[in-house]
C-alpha positions as CSV (number, residue, x, y, z in Angstrom):
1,X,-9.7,-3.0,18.1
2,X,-9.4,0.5,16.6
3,X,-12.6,2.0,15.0
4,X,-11.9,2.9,11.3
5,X,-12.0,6.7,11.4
6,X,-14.0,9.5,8.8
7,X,-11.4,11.5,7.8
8,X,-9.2,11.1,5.5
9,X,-5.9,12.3,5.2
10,X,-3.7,12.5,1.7
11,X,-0.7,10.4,1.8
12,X,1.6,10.7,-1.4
13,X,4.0,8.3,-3.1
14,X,7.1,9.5,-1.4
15,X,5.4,9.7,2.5
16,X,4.5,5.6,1.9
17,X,8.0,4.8,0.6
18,X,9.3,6.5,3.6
19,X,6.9,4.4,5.9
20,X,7.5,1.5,3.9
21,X,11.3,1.4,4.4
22,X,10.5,1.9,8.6
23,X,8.3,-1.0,8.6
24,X,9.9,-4.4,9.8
25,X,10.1,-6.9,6.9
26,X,6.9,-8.8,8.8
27,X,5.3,-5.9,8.3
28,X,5.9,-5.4,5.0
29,X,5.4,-9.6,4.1
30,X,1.9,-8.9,5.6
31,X,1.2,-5.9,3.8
32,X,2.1,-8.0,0.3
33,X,0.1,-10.8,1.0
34,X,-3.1,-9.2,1.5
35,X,-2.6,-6.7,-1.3
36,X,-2.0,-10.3,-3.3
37,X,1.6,-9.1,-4.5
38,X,3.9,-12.3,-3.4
39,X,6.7,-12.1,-5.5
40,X,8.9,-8.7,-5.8
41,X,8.1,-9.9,-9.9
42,X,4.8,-10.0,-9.9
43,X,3.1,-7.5,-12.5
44,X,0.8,-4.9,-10.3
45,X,-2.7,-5.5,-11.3
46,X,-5.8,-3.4,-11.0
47,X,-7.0,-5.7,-8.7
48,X,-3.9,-5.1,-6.0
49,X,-4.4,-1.5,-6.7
50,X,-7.5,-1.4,-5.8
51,X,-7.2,-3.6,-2.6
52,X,-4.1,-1.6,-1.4
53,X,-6.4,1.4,-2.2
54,X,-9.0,0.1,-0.2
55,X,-6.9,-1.5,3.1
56,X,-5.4,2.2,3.1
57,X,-8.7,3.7,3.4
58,X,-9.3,1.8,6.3
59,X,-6.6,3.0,8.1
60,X,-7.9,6.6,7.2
61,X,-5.1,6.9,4.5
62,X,-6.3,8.8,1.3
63,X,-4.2,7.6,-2.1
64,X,-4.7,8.7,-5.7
65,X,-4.9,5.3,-8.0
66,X,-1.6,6.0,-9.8
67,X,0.1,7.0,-6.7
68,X,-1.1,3.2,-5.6
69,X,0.4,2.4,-8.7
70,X,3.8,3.5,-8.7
71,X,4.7,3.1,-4.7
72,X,3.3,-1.1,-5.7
73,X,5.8,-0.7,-8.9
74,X,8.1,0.6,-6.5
75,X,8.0,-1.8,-4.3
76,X,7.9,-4.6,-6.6
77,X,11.3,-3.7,-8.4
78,X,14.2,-5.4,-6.7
């Protein structure tokens, strides 16, 4: 297992939508489910903002809130 790492690097809205459509869709089923968005209606809450804000900082990833916000409204809109 992969220590979390310190530094932080700035990811924008159209870098994750670009990593989002390479993921495989288990990937991306995962990456819903802990974030707590399970249906592509769902409305995006603060609260699976701020857990998709917080699972990318662990990865090192860096997001603005509204960036969160709009790649999760993204990805919720069939």
């Amino acid at each position: 297992m992969t220590e979390p790492t310190t530094s932080q690097s700035y990811v924008d809205v159209e870098t994750m939508k670009q990593l989002w459509t390479g993921a495989s869709e288990q990937e991306r089923a995962d990456v819903l489910a802990e974030v707590g968005l399970t249906t592509i209606t769902d409305e995006i809450t603060d609260e699976m903002v701020d857990e998709a804000l917080s699972r990318a900082a662990e990865h090192g990833i860096d997001v603005t809130p509204d960036d969160m916000r709009e790649f999760l409204d993204w990805v919720a809109t069939p």
